[in-house]
Structure formats: C-alpha cells, structure tokens
C-alpha positions as CSV (number, residue, x, y, z in Angstrom):
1,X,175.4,30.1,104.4
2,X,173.6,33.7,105.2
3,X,174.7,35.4,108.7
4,X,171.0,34.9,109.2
5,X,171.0,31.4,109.1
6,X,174.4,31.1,111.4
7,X,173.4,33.8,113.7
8,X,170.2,31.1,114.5
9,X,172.5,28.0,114.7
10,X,174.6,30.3,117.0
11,X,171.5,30.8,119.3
12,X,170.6,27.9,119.1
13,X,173.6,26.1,120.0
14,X,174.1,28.7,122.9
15,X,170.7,27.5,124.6
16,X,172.1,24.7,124.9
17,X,174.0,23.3,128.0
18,X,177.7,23.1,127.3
19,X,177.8,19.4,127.1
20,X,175.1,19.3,125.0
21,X,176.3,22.1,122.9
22,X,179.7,19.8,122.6
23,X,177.6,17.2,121.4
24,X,175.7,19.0,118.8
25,X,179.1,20.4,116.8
26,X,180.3,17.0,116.8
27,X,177.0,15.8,114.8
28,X,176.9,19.2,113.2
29,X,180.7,18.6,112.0
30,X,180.1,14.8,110.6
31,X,176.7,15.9,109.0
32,X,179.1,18.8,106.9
33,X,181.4,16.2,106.0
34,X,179.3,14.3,104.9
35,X,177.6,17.2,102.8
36,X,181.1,18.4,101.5
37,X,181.9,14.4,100.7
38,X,178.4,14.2,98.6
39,X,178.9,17.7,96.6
40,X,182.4,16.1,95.6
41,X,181.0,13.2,94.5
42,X,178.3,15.6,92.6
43,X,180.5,17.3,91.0
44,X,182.9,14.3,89.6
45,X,180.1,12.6,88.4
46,X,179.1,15.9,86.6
47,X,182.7,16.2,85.1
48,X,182.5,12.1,84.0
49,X,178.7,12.4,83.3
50,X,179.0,12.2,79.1
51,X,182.2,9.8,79.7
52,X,180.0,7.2,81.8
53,X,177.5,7.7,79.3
54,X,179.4,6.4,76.0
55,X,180.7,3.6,77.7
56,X,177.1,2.5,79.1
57,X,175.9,2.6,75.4
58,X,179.1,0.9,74.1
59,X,178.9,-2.0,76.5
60,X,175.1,-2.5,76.0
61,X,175.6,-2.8,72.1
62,X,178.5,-5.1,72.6
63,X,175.5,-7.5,74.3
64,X,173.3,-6.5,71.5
65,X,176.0,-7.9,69.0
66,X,176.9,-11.2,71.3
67,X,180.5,-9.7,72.0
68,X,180.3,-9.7,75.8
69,X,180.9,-12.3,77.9
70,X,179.5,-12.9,81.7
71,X,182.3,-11.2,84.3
72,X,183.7,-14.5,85.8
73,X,184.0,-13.4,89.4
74,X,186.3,-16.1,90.2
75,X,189.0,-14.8,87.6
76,X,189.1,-11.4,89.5
C-alpha cells in the first residue's frame, strides 16, 4: 500500500470517535484476513493450476471410455 493511501485511512480513521475508530480496525483487520486468506488460495491454485488440469481431463476420458463409476456417498 502507498504512504498515500495509508496517510488517508489514517485521517480517516482519526475523524472518527475513538469507539468508532475501535470499531473500524476490527472490520479493517478481518477484511485483510480475509484478503491475505484469498491471495493464498490464489496463489496455490496457481502453483496446482496445470496439476488440476491433467487430472480434470483424465477423469473426463475415463467417463468417455465407461471406466468410471458414480461416487457411492454411502461408501465414504
């Protein structure tokens, strides 16, 4: 993030009455979890991307060819 864009959250968050301003960094801190939780999963996907691939095109020509078989949820 640019100082720019922290020197306006700063500002803005000091506006703010100090209860409120509590209230904000706790949204503030779950919505960058959450951000820092979806570029992980970005970036495994990315890693596992050609991986997922081959096995996506291996299991839909096993259908093609009649060698699959329904997943029997019971048997799980």
């Amino acid at each position: 993030m640019s100082s720019t864009a922290i020197a306006t959250m700063t500002k803005m968050m000091e506006s703010l009455p100090e209860a409120a301003q509590e209230q904000a960094l706790e949204h503030l801190r779950d919505y960058i979890v959450e951000m820092q939780e979806e570029r992980e999963w970005e970036s495994l996907f990315e890693k596992t991307e050609d991986q997922l691939l081959a096995a996506a095109r291996k299991a839909k020509a096993e259908i093609a060819a009649g060698k699959a078989q329904p997943m029997n949820y019971d048997e799980l």
